[in-house]
C-alpha positions as CSV (number, residue, x, y, z in Angstrom):
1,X,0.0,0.0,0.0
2,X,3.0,2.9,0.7
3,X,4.8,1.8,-2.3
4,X,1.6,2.7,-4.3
5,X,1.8,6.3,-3.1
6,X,5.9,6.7,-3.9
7,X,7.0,9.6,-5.7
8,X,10.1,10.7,-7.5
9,X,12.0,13.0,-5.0
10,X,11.6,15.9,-7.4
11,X,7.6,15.3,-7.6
12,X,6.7,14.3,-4.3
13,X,8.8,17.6,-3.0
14,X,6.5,19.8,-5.7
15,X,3.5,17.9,-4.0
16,X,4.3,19.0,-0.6
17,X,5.1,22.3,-2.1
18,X,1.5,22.7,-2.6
19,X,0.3,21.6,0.7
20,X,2.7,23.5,2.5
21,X,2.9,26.8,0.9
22,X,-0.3,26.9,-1.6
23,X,-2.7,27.7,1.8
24,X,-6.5,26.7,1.4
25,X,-8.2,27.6,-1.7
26,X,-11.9,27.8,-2.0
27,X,-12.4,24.5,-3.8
28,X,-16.2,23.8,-5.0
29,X,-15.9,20.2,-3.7
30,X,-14.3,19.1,-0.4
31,X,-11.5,16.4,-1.7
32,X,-10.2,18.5,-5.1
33,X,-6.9,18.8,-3.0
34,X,-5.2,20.0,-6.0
35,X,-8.0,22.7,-7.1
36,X,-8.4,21.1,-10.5
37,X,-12.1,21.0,-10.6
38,X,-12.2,17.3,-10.8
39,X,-11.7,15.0,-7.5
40,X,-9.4,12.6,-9.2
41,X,-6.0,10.5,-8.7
42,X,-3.9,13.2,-8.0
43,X,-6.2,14.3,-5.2
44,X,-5.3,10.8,-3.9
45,X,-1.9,11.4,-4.1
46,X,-2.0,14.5,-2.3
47,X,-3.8,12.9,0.5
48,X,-1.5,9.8,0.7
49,X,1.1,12.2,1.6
50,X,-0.6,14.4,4.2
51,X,-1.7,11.4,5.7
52,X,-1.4,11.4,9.7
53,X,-0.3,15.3,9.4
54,X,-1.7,17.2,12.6
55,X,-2.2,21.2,11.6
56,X,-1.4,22.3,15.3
57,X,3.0,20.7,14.8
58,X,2.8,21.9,11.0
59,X,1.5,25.4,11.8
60,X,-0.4,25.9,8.6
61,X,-3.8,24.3,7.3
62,X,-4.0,21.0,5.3
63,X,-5.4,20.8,2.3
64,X,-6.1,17.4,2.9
65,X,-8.3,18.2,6.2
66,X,-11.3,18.0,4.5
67,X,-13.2,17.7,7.6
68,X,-11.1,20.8,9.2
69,X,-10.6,18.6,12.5
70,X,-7.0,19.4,12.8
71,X,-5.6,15.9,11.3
72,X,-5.7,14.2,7.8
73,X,-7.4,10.6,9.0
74,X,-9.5,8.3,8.0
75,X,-12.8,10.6,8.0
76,X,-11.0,12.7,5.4
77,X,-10.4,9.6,3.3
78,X,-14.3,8.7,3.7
79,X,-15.2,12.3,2.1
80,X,-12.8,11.9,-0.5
81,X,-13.9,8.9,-1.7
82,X,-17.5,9.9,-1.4
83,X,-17.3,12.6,-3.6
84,X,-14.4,10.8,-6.5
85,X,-14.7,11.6,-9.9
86,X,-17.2,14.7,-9.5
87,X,-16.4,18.1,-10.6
88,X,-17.1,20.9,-9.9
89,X,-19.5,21.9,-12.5
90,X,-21.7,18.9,-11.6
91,X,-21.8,19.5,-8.2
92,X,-22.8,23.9,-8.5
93,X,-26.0,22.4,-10.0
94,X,-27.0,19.4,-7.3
95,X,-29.6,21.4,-4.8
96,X,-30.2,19.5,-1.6
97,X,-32.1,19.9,1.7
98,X,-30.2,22.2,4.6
99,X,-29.4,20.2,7.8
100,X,-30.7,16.9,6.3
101,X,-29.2,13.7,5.8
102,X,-30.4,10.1,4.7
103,X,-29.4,7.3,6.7
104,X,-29.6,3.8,6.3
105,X,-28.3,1.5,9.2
106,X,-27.9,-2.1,9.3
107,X,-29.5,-4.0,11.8
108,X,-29.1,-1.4,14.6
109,X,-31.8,-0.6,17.2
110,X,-33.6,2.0,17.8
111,X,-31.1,2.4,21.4
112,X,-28.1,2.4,19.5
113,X,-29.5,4.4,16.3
114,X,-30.2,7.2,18.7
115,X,-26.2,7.0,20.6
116,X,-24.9,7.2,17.2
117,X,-27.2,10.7,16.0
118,X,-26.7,12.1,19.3
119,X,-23.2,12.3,18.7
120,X,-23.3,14.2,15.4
121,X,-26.1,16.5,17.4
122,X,-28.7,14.7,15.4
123,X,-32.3,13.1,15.3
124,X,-34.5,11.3,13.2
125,X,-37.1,13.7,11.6
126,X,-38.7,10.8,9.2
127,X,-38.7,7.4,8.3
128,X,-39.4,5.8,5.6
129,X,-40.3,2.5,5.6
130,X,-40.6,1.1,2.2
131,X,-36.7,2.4,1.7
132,X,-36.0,1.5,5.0
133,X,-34.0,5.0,5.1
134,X,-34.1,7.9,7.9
135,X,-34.1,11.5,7.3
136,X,-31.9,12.9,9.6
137,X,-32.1,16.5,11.0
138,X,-28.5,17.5,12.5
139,X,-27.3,20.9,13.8
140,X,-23.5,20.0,14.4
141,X,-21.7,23.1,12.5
142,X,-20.7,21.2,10.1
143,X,-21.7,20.6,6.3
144,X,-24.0,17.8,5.1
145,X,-20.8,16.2,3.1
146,X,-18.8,15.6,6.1
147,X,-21.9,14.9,8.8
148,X,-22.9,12.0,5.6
149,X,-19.2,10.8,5.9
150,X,-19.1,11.1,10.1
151,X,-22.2,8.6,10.1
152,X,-20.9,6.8,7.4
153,X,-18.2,5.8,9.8
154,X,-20.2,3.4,11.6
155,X,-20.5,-0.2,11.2
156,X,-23.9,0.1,12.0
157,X,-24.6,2.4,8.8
158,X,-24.9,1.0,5.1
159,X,-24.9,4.6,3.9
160,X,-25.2,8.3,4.5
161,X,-26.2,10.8,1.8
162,X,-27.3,14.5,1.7
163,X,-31.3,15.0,0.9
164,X,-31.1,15.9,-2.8
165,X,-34.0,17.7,-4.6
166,X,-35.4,17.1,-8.3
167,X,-37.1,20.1,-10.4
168,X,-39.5,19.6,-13.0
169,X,-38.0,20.6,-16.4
170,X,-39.0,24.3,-16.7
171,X,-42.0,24.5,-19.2
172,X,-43.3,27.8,-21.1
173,X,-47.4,28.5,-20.5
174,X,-47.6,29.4,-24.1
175,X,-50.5,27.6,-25.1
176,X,-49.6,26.6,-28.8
177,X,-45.9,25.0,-27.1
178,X,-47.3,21.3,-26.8
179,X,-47.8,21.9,-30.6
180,X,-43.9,22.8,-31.4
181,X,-43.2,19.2,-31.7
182,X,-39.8,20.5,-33.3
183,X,-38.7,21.8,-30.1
184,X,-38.9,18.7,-28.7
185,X,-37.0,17.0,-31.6
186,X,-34.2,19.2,-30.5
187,X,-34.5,18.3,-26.9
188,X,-35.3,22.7,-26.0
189,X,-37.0,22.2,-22.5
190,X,-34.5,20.4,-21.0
191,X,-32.0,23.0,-22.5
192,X,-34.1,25.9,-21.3
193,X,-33.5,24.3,-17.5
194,X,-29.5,24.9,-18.4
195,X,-29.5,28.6,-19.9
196,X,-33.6,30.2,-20.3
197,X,-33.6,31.7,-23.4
198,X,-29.8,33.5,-23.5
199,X,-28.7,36.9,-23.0
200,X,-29.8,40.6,-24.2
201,X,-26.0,41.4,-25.0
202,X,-26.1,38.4,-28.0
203,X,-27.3,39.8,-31.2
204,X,-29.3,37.9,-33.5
205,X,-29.2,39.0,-37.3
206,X,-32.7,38.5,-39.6
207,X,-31.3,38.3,-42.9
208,X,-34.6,37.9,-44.7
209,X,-38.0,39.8,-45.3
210,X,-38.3,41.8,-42.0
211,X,-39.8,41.8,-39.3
212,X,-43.3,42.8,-37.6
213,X,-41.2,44.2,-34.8
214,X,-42.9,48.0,-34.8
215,X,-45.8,49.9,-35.3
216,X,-45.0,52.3,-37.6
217,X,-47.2,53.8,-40.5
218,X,-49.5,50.7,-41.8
219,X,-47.5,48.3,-40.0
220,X,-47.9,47.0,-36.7
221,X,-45.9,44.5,-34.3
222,X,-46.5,40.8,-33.9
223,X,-48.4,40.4,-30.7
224,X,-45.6,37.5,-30.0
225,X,-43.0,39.6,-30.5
226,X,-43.8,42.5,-28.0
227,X,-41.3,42.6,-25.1
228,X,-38.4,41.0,-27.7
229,X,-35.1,43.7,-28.0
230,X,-34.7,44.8,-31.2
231,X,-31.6,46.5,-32.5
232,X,-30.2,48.0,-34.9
233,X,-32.9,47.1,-38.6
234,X,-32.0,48.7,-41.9
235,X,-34.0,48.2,-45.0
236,X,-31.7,47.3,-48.0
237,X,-34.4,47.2,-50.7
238,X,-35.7,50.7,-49.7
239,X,-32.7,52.2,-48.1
240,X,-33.9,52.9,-44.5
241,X,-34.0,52.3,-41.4
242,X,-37.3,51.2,-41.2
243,X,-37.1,46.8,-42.0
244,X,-40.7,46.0,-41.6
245,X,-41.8,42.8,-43.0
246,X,-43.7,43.0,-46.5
247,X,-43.7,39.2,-47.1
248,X,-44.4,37.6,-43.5
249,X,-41.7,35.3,-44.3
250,X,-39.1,36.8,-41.6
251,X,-41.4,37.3,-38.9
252,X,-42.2,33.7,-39.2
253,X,-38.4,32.4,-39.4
254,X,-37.8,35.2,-35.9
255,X,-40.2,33.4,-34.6
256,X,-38.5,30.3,-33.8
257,X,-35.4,32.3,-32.9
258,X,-37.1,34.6,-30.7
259,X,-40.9,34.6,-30.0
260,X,-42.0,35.8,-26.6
261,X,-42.0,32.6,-24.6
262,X,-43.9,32.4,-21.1
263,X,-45.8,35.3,-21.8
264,X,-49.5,32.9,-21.7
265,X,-50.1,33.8,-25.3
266,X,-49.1,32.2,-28.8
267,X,-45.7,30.0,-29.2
268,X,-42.2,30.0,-28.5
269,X,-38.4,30.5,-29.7
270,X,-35.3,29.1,-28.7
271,X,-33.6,32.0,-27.5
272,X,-36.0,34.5,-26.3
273,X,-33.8,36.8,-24.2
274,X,-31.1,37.4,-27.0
275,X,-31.4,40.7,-29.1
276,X,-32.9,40.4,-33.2
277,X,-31.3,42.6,-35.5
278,X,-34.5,42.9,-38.0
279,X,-32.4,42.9,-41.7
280,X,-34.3,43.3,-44.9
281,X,-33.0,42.0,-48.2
282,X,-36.1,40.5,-50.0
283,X,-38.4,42.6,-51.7
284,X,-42.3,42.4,-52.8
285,X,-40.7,40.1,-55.1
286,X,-39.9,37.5,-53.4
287,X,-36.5,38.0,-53.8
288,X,-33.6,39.2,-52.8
289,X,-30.2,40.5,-54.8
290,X,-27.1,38.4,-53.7
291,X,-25.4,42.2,-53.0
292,X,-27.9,43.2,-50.6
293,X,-27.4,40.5,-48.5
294,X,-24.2,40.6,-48.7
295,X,-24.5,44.1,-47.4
296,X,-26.7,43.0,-44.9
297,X,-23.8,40.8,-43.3
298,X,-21.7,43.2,-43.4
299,X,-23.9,45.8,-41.4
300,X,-24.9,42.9,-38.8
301,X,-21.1,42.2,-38.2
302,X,-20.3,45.8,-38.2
303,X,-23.1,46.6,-35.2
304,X,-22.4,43.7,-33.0
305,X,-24.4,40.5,-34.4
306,X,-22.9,37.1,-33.0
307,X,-25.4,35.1,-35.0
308,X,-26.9,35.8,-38.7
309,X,-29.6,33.9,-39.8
310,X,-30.4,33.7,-44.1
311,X,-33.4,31.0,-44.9
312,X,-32.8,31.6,-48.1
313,X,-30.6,30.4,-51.1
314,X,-29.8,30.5,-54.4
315,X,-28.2,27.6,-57.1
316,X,-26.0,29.8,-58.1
317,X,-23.1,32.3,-55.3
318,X,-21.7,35.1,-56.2
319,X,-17.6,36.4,-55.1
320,X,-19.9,39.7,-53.6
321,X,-21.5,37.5,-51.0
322,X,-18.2,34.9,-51.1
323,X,-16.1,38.2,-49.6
324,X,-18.7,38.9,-46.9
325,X,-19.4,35.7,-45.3
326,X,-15.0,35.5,-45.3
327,X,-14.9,38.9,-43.8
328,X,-17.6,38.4,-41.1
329,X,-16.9,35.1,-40.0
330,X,-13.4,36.3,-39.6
331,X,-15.2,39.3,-37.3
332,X,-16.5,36.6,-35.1
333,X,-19.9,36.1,-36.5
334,X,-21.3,32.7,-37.7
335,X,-23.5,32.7,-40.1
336,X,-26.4,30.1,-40.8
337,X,-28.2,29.2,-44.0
338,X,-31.0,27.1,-45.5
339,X,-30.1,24.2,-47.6
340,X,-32.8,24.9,-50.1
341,X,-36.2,23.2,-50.9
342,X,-35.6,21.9,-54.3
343,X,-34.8,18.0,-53.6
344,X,-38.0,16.5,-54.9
345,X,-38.4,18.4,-58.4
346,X,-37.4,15.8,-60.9
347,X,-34.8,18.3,-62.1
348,X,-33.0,19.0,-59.0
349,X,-29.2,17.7,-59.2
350,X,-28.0,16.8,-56.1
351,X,-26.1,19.8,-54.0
352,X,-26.9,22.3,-51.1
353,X,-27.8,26.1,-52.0
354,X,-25.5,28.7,-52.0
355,X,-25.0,30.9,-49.6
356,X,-25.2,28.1,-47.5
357,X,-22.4,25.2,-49.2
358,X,-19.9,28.0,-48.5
359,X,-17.6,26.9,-46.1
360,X,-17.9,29.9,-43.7
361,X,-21.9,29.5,-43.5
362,X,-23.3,26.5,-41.8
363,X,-25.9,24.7,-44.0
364,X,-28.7,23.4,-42.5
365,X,-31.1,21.0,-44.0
366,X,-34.8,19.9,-42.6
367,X,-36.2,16.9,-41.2
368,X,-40.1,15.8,-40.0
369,X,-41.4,14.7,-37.1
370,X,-40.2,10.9,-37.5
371,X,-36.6,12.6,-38.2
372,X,-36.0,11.1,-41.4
373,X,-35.1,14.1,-44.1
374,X,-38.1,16.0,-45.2
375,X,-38.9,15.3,-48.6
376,X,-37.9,19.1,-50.1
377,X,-35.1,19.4,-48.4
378,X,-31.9,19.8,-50.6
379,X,-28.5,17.7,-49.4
380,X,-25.0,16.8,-50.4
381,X,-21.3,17.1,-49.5
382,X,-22.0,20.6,-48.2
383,X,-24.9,19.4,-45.7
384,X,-23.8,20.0,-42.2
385,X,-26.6,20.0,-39.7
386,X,-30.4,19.6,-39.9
387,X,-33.2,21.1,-37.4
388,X,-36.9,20.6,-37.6
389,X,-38.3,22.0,-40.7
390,X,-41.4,20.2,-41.3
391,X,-43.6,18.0,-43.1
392,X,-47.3,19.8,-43.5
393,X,-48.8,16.8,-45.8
394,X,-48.9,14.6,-42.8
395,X,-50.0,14.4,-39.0
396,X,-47.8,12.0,-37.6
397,X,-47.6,13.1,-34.3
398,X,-51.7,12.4,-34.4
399,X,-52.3,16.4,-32.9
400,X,-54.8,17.4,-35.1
401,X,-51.9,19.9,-36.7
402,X,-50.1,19.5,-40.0
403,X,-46.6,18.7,-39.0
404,X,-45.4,22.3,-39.8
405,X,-43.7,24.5,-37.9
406,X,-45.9,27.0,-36.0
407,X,-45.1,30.8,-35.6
408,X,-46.6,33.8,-35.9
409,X,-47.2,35.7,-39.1
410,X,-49.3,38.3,-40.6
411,X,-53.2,37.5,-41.7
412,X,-54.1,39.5,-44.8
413,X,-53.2,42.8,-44.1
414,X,-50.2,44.4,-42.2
415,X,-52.2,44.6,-38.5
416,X,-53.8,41.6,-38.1
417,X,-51.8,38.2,-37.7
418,X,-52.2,34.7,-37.1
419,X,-50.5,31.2,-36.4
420,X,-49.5,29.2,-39.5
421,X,-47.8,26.0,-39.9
422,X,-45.4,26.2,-42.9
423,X,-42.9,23.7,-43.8
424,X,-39.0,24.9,-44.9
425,X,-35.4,24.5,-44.9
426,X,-36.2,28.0,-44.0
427,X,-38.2,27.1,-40.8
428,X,-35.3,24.6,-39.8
429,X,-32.1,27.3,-40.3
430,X,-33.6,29.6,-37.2
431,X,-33.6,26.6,-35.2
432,X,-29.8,26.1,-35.3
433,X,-29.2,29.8,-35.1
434,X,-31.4,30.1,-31.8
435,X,-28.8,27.7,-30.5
436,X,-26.1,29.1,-31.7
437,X,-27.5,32.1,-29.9
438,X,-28.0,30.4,-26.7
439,X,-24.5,28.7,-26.9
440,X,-22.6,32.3,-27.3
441,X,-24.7,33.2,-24.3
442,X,-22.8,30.8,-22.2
443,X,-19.3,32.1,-23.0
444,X,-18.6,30.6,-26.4
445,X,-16.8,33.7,-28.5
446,X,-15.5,32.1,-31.6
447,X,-17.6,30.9,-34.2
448,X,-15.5,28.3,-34.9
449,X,-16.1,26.9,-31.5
450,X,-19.6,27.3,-31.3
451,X,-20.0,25.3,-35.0
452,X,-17.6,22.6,-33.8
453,X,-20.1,22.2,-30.5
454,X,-23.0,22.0,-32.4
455,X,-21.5,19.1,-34.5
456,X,-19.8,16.8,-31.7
457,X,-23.2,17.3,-29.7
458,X,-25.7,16.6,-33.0
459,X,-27.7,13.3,-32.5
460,X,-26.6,11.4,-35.6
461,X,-29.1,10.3,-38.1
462,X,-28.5,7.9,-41.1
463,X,-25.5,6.4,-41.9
464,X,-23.1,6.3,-38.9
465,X,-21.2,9.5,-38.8
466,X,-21.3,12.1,-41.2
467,X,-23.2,11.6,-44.5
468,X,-24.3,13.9,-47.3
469,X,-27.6,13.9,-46.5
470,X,-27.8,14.7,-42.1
471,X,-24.8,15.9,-42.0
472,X,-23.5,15.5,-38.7
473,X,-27.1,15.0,-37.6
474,X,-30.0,16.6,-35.9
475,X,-29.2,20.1,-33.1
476,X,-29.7,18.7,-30.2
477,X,-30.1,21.9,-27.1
478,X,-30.1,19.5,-24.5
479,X,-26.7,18.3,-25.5
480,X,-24.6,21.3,-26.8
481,X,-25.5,23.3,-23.5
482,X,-25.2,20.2,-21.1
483,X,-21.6,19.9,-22.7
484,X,-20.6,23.7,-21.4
485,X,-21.9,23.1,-18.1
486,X,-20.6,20.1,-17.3
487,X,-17.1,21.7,-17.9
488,X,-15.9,20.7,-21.0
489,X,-12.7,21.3,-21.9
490,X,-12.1,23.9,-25.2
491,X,-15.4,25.3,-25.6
492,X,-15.1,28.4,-23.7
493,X,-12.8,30.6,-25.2
């Protein structure tokens, strides 16, 4: 057993550098000896070498006292290896009950149960029969870690543990949200209980129709969009500053980004805190000229955007629009485009839509509600995610609702608006932008960074890996944001 914990001279005197002359960081968990943020071998180590240390003949205080009774001993061994292999990211999110413990002991009576509370200043508040567990109230001074190991000490106990609580996942009250289905493709209320709906300070860019977000002249503002920050609009079809929507398309496609969630009215978006930057490129057309979006991006990276969002495409890319994606991506923006909807016209070759096959946009391609590839949605070599975009032929969820994608839009005239379920590569690009948005929220500067999250957390679809029609597979919320708050390494920046 001591030849396990041997060092090389040169090592094991670094090692009791640190425990003699580092003094007591605040360390998250009690048994990361070394402050790592993870209670692993090396805390060992550490420990192994204090062992049988007193703090009263060294004059300073272990790290390794992880009870703070004066003397690295077996009880500090108990805590350390209750809490090995957790980190500290894991253990800021476990909420338990103050003062509480659950015991279970081993064929002890009732007579000896209560000798060995009374010395940890403890009493049984509850039993539980069917578990055959006691809660344990305790008012010792000390923390429900250490009192779980004290206890734990006895022969007499099986185990000792703090009182942890459970939350329901944290559901909106909008009362059209049990009909976004694609939310829960992408696994969104479980990511809501990890980061609700982002930040103010991350700016979403609209690169597409407008967006009802004012009442000015004959227009008016989506009821689902009061209460949303906008920043920043410009028209680039009429010059101005003024980007109301004249199509309906954008509102729709801001929608899923950013609708007004838990407000007790209409729908919800993925990342309802963050900031839109309303952007108009397409015209009464239909249409919009590669140059004005190109423009567009330029503006957005220019006043702050972190995200752009284009659901909409072209066969055909121009060097104009080539140059800005470059030039903005290289600004820290990450752009996000829609594959295109051409894949079941008989004349359709296979390929992705320009701007998104351009290596500095992220294409993004649409799937149904069994997540196989919606039948419109245009793949190939330059696929690289797909989100919820929609199948509105079919009910296969059994709702009573085509399987669209519901947001809010205008109803016949500029004032009055409605809920529609449309189908799109352009309903699925806002998904993976609203995450995008909600990632940056958490830290994650580079856009490199945030795309290469997105694609090691996608839920893969198809063939195994990447293939040219998934891509790297389905956004998954739940995943992406679980992976920055449990700590992982490289993500933020």
């Amino acid at each position: 057993m001591n030849q396990m914990h041997r060092l090389p001279g040169v090592v094991a005197l670094t090692l009791l550098t640190l425990l003699l002359f580092s003094g007591p960081p605040a360390w998250a968990l009690l048994g990361d000896i070394d402050g790592s943020g993870r209670i692993d071998g090396m805390d060992l180590i550490l420990f192994a070498h204090s062992f049988g240390s007193l703090e009263g003949e060294e004059r300073y205080e272990l790290s390794a006292d992880l009870n703070r009774t004066g003397a690295v001993d077996g009880l500090d061994l108990s805590v350390l290896a209750g809490n090995f292999g957790n980190n500290t990211a894991e253990e800021a999110r476990i909420e338990f009950v103050p003062g509480e413990v659950l015991v279970k002991f081993s064929g002890a009576t009732n007579e000896r149960i209560n000798q060995i509370l009374a010395a940890e200043n403890a009493e049984v508040k509850r039993h539980y029969p069917r578990c055959g567990v006691h809660l344990v109230s305790f008012n010792n001074g000390l923390s429900e870690e250490i009192t779980a190991a004290r206890l734990m000490i006895h022969q007499d106990v099986e185990y000792a543990e703090r009182n942890l609580l459970c939350r329901p996942s944290w559901a909106p009250n909008d009362p059209l949200f049990n009909a976004q289905w694609n939310f829960e493709q992408i696994s969104m209320e479980q990511a809501w209980d990890l980061n609700r709906g982002g930040r103010p300070s991350v700016i979403v860019a609209v690169i597409d129709s407008g967006v009802a977000y004012e009442n000015y002249g004959q227009f008016r503002q989506a009821p689902d969009l009061a209460g949303i920050n906008f920043v920043h609009p410009w028209d680039f079809v009429d010059n101005e500053s003024h980007a109301n929507d004249e199509d309906g398309h954008g509102t729709h496609v801001c929608g899923t980004i950013a609708q007004a969630t838990n407000n007790g009215y209409g729908s919800t978006g993925v990342a309802f805190n963050c900031s839109i930057m309303p952007l108009r490129v397409v015209g009464n057309s239909g249409t919009a000229t590669q140059a004005n979006v190109a423009e567009a991006l330029r503006w957005a990276a220019d006043h702050g955007a972190k995200i752009a969002n284009m659901s909409l495409g072209s066969p055909g890319g121009s060097n104009t629009l080539r140059g800005a994606l470059l030039t903005t991506y290289n600004q820290g923006m990450l752009s996000f485009a829609a594959n295109g909807n051409d894949a079941d016209d008989p004349d359709w070759t296979t390929g992705v839509d320009f701007p998104a096959n351009d290596s500095n946009c992220v294409a993004v391609g649409a799937t149904r509600y069994d997540r196989t590839r919606s039948y419109y949605s245009n793949y190939g070599p330059a696929a690289e995610l797909v989100a919820p975009g929609g199948d509105t032929r079919v009910d296969q969820n059994g709702d009573g609702n085509p399987d669209g994608v519901v947001q809010e839009s205008y109803s016949n005239s500029f004032s009055t608006f409605r809920f529609y379920w449309w189908q799109g590569t352009s309903m699925a690009c806002p998904h993976a932008a609203g995450l995008a948005a909600l990632i940056a929220s958490m830290g994650v500067s580079e856009p490199s960074a945030i795309r290469s999250l997105m694609r090691q957390t996608a839920t893969d679809l198809g063939t195994s890996g990447f293939d040219d029609e998934y891509g790297y597979g389905l956004i998954n919320a739940r995943a992406a944001l679980a992976q920055l708050s449990e700590g992982g390494s490289g993500w933020i920046d």
